[in-house]
Short mmCIF file of the C-alpha atoms (twelve columns), coordinates in Angstrom:
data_MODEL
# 
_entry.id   MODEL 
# 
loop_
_atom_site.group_PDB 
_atom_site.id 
_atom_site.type_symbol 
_atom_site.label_atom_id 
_atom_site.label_alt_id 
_atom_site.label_comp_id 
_atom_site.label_asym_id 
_atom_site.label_seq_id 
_atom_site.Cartn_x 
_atom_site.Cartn_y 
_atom_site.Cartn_z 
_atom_site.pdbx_PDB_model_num 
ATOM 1   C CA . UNK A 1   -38.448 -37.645 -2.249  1 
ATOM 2   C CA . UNK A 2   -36.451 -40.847 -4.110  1 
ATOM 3   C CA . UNK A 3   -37.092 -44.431 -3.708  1 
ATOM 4   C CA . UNK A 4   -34.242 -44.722 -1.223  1 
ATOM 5   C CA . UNK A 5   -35.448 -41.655 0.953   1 
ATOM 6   C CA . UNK A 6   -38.685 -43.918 1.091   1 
ATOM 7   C CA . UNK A 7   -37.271 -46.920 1.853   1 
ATOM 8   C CA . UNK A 8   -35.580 -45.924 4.246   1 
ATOM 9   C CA . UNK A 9   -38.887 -44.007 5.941   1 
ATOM 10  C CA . UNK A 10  -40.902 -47.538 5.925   1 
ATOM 11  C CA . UNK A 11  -37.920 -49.128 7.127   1 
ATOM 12  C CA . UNK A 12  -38.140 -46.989 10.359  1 
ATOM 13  C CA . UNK A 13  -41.557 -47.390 10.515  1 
ATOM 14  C CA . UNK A 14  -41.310 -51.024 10.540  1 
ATOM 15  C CA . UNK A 15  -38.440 -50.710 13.381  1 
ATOM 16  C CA . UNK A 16  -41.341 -48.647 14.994  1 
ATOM 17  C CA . UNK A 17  -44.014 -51.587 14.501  1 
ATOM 18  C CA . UNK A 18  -41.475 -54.641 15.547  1 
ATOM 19  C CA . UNK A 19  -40.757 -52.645 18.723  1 
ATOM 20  C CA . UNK A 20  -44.297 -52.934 19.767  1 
ATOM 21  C CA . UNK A 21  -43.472 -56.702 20.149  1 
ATOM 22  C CA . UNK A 22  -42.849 -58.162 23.436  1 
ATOM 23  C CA . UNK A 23  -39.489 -58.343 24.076  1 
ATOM 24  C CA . UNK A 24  -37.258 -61.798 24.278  1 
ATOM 25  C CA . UNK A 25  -38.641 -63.232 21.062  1 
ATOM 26  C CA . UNK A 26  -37.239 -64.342 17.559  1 
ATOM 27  C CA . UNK A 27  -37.825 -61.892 14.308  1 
ATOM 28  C CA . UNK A 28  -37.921 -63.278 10.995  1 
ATOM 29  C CA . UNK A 29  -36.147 -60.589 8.454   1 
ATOM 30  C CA . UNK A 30  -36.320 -60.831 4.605   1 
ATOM 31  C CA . UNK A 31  -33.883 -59.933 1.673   1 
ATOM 32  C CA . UNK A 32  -33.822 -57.221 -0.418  1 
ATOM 33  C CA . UNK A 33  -32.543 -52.923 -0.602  1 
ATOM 34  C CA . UNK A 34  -35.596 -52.350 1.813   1 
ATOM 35  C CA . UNK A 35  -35.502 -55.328 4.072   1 
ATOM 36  C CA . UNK A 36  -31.603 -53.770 4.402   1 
ATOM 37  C CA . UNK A 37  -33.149 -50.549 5.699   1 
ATOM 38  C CA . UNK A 38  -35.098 -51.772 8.285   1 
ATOM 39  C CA . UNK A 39  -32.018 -53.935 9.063   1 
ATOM 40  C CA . UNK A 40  -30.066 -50.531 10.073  1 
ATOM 41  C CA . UNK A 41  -32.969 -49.184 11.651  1 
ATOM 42  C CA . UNK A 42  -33.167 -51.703 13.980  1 
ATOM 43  C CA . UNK A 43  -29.537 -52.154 14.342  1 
ATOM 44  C CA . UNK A 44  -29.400 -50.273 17.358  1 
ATOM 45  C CA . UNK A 45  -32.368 -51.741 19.145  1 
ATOM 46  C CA . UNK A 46  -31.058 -55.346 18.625  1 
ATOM 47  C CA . UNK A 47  -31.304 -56.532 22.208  1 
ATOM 48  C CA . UNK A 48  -35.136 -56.199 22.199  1 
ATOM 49  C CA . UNK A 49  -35.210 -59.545 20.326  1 
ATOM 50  C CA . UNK A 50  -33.054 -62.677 21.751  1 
ATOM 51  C CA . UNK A 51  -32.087 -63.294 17.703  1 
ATOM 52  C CA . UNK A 52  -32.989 -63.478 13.888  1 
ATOM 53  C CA . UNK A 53  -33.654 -66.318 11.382  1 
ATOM 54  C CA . UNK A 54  -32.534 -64.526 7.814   1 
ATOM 55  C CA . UNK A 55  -33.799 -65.299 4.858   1 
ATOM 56  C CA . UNK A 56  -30.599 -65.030 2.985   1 
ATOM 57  C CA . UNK A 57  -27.077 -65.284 2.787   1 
ATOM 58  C CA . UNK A 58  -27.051 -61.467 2.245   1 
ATOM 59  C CA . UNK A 59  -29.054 -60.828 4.836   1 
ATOM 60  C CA . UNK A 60  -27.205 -62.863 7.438   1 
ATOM 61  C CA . UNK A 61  -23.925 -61.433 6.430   1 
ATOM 62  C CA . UNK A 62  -25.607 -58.056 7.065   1 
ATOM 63  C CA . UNK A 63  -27.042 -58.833 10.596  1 
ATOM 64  C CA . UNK A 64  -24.519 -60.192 11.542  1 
ATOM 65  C CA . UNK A 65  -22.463 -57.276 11.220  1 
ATOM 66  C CA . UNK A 66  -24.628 -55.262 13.065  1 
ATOM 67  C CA . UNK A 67  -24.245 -57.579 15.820  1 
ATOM 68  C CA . UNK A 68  -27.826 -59.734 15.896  1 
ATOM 69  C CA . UNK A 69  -27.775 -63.240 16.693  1 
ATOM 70  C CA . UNK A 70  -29.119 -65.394 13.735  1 
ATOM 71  C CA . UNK A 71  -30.281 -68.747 14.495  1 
ATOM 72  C CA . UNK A 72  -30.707 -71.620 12.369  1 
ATOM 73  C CA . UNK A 73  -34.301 -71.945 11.616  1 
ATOM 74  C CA . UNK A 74  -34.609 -75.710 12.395  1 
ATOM 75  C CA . UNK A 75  -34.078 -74.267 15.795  1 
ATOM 76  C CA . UNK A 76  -37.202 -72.003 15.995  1 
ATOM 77  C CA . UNK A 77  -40.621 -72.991 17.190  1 
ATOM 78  C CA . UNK A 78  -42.363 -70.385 15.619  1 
ATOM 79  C CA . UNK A 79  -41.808 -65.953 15.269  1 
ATOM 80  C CA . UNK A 80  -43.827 -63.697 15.881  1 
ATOM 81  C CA . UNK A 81  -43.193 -61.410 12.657  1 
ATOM 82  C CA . UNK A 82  -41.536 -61.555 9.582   1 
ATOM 83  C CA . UNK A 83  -40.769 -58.306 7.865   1 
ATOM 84  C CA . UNK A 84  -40.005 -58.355 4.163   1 
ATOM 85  C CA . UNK A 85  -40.786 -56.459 1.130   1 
ATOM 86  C CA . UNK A 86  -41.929 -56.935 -2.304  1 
ATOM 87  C CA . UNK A 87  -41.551 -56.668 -5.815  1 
ATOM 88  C CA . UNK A 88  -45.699 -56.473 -5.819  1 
ATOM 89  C CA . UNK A 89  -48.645 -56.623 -3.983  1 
ATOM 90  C CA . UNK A 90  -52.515 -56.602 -4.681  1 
ATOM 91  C CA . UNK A 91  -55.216 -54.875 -2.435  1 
ATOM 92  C CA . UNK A 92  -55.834 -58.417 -0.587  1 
ATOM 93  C CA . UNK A 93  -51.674 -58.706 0.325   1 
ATOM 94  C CA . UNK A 94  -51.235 -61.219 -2.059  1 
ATOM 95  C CA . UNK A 95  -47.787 -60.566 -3.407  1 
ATOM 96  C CA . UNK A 96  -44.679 -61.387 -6.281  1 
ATOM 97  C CA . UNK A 97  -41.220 -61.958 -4.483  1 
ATOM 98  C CA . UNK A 98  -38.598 -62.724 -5.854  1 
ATOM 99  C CA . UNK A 99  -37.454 -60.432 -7.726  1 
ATOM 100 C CA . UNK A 100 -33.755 -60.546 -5.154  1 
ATOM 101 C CA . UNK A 101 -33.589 -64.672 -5.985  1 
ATOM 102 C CA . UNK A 102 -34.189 -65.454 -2.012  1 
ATOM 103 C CA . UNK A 103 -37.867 -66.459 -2.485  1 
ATOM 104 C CA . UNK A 104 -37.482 -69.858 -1.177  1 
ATOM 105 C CA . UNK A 105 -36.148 -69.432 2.071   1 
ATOM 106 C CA . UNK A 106 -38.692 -65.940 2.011   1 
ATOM 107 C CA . UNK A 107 -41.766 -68.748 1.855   1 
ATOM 108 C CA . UNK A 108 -40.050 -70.642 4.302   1 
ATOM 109 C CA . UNK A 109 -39.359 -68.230 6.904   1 
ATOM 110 C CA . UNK A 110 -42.372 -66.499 6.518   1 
ATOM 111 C CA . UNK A 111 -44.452 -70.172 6.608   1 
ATOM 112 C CA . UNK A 112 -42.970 -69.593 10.571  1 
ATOM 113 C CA . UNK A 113 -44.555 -66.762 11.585  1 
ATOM 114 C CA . UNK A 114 -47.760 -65.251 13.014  1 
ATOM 115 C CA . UNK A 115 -47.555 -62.555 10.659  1 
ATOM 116 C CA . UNK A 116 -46.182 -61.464 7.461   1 
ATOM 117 C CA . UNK A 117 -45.285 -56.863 7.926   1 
ATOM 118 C CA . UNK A 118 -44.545 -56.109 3.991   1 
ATOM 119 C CA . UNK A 119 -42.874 -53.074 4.053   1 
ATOM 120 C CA . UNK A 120 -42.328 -51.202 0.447   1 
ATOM 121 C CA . UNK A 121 -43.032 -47.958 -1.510  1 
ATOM 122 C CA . UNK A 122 -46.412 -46.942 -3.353  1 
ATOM 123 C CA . UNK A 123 -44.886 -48.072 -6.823  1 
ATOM 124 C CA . UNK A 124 -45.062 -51.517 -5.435  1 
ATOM 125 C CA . UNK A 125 -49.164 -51.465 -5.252  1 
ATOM 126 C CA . UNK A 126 -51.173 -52.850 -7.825  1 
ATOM 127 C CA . UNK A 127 -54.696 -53.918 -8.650  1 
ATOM 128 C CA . UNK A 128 -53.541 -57.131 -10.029 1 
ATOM 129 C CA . UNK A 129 -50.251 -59.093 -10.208 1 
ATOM 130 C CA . UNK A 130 -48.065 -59.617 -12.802 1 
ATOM 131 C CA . UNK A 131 -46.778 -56.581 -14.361 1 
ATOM 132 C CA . UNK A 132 -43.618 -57.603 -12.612 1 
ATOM 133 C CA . UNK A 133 -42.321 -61.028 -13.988 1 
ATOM 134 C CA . UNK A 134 -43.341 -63.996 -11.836 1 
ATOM 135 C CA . UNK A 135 -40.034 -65.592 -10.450 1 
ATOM 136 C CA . UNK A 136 -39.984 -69.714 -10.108 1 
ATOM 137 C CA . UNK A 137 -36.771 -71.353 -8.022  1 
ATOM 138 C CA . UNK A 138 -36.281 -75.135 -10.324 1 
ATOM 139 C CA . UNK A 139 -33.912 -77.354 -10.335 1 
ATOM 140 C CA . UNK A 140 -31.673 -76.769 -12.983 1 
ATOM 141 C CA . UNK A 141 -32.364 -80.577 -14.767 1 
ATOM 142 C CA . UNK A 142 -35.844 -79.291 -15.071 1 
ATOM 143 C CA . UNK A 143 -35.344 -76.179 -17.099 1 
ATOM 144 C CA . UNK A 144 -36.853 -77.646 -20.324 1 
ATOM 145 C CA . UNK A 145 -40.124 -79.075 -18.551 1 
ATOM 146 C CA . UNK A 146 -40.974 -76.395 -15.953 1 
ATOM 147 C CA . UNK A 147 -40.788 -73.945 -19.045 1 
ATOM 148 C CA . UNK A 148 -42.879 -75.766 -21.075 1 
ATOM 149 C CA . UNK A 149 -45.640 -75.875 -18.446 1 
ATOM 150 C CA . UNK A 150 -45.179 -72.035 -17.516 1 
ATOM 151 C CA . UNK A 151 -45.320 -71.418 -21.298 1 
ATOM 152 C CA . UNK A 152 -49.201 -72.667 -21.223 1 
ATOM 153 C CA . UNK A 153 -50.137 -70.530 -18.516 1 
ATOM 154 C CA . UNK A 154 -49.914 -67.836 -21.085 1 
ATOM 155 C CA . UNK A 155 -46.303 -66.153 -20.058 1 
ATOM 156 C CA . UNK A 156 -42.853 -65.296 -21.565 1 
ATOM 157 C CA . UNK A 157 -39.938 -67.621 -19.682 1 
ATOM 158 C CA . UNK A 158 -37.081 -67.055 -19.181 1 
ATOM 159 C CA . UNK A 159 -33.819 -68.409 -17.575 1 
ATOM 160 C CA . UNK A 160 -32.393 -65.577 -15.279 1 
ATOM 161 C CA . UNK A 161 -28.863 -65.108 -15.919 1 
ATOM 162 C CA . UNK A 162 -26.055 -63.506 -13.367 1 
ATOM 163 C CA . UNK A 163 -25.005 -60.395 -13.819 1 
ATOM 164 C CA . UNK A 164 -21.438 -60.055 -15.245 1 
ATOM 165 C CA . UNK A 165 -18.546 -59.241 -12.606 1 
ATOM 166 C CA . UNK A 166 -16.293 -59.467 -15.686 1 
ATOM 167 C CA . UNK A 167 -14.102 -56.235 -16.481 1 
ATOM 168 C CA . UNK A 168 -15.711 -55.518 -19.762 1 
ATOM 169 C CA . UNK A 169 -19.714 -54.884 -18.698 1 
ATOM 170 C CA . UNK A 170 -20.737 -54.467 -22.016 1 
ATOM 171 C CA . UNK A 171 -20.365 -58.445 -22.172 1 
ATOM 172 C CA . UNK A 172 -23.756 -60.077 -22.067 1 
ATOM 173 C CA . UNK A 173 -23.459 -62.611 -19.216 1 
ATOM 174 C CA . UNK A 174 -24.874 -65.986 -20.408 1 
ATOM 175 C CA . UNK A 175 -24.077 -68.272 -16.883 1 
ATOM 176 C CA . UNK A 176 -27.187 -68.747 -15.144 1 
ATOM 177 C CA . UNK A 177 -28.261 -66.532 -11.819 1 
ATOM 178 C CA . UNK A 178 -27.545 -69.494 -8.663  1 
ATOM 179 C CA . UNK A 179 -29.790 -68.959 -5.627  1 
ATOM 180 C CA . UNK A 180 -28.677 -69.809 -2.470  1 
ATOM 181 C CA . UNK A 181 -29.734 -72.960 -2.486  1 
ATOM 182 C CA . UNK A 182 -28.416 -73.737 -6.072  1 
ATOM 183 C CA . UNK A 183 -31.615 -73.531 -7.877  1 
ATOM 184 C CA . UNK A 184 -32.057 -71.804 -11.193 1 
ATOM 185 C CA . UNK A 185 -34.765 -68.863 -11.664 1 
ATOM 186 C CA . UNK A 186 -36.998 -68.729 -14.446 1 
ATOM 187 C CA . UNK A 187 -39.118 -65.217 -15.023 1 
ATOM 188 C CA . UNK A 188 -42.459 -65.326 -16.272 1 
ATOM 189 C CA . UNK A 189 -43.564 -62.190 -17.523 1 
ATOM 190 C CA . UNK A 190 -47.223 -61.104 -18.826 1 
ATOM 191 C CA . UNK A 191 -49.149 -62.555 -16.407 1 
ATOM 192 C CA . UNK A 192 -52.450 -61.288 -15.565 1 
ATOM 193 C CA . UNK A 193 -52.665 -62.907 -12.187 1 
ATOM 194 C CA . UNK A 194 -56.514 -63.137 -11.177 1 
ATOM 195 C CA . UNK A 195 -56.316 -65.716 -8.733  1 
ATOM 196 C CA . UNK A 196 -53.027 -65.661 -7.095  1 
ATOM 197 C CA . UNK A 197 -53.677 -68.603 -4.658  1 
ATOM 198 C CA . UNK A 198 -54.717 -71.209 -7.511  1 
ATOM 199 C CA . UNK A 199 -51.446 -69.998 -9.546  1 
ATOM 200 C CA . UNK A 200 -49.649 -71.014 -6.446  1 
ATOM 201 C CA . UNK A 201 -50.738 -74.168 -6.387  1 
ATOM 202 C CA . UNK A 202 -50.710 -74.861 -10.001 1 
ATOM 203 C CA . UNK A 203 -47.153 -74.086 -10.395 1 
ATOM 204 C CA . UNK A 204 -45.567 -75.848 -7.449  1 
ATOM 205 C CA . UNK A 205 -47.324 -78.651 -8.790  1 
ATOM 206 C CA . UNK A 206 -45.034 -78.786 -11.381 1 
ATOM 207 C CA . UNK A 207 -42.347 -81.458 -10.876 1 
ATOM 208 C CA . UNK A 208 -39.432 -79.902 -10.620 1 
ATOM 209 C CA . UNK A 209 -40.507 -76.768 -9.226  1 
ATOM 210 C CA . UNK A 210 -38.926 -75.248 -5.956  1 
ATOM 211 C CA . UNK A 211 -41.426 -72.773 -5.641  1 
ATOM 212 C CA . UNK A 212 -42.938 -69.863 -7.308  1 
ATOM 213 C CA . UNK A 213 -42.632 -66.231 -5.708  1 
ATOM 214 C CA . UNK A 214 -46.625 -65.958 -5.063  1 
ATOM 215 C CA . UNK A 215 -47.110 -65.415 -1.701  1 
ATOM 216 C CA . UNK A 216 -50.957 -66.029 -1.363  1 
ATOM 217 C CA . UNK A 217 -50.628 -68.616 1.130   1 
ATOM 218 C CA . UNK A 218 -48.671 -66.852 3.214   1 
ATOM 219 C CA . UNK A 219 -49.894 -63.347 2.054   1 
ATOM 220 C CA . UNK A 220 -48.748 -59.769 4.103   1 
ATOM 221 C CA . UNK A 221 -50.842 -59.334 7.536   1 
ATOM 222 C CA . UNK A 222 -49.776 -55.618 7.407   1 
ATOM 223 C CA . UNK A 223 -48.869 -53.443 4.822   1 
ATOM 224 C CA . UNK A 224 -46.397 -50.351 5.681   1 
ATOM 225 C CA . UNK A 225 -46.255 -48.421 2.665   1 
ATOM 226 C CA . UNK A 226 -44.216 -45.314 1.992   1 
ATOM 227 C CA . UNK A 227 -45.096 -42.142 -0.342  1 
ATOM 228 C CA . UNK A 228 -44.143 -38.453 -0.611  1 
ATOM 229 C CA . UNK A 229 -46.851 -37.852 2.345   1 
ATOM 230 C CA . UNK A 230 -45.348 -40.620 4.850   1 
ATOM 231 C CA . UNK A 231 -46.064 -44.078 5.553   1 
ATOM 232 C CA . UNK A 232 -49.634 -45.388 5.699   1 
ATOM 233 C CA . UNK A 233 -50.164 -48.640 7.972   1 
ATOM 234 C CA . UNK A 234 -53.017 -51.286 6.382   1 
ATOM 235 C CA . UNK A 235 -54.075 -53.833 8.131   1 
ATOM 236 C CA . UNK A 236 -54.996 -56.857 5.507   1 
# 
């Protein structure tokens, strides 16, 4: 079974778990290749929810061609769910987002909710974070001193750059990657992330800082996680 033959099976599952959700309310949906799955899964079930708040412009293009109603977040009281996946996740459903450039308005979104359903494949579990570089939204006049302070944590930064669109691909792009709310990214990698809460803080601490793509504070409630057997459903 590939990665998008699981994807696609937790995606389905989450449709399955969102369904079980009163109906009339507001779902929160993340970015990302699996997010997009459960996206289509749900497609056809869209009138069990009165509308969406998206967590990207990606993601609200997609809805909306499906037909879901996205409303502007400053509109929402609160959501029942968000559903999202991620780029890691420890045994406690602390997890590294990120990895897509949407983190911000991923913490945001999921801030909303009554619970965070992280929906992703086996590769994505680990016993600590960090093997996946640690993404950090700045603002672009801070480059110099949010790397600096990363650097002392005990990481490699770096700026993330777009990928080329240019004709000739063997071109190195060198502008950097703009998130959607025209923020830089810098990825730290080599972390050995022992206390993911603390590293939260710490880093959006930093002046200059957007936020960082821990999600301790607003960790996963659930855990749908796909393998070659099926998908297993932990509660966290």
């Amino acid at each position: 079974m590939n990665q998008d033959q699981l994807k696609q099976m937790v995606g389905e599952a989450a449709r399955d778990e969102v369904l079980k959700l009163p109906a009339g309310q507001v779902l929160g949906i993340g970015t990302g290749s699996t997010a997009n799955c459960f996206i289509d899964a749900l497609a056809p079930f869209k009138d069990h929810f009165v509308g969406t708040v998206s967590s990207s412009n990606a993601t609200t293009e997609r809805l909306l061609k499906h037909g879901f109603k996205v409303l502007d977040p400053n509109d929402v009281q609160g959501l029942p769910a968000y559903v999202d996946g991620a780029d890691e996740i420890d045994p406690l459903g602390h997890m590294i987002k990120g990895g897509g450039g949407a983190l911000t308005r991923e913490k945001i979104i999921a801030s909303m909710a009554k619970q965070f359903i992280c929906i992703c494949d086996s590769s994505k579990q680990v016993p600590v974070l960090g093997n996946f570089a640690l993404p950090v939204e700045i603002i672009p006049l801070s480059q110099g001193v949010v790397s600096r302070e990363l650097e002392k944590l005990g990481g490699k930064v770096s700026l993330r750059l777009a990928k080329s669109t240019r004709a000739d691909l063997n071109q190195t792009p060198s502008e950097p990657f703009v998130t959607d709310n025209g923020g830089w990214i810098l990825d730290v990698a080599g972390l050995k992330i022992a206390d993911p809460l603390k590293m939260e803080v710490q880093i959006n601490q930093i002046a200059g800082v957007i936020t960082v793509g821990l999600f301790a504070k607003e960790k996963a409630n659930i855990l749908l996680v796909s393998n070659s057997a099926g998908v297993e459903r932990i509660a966290l």
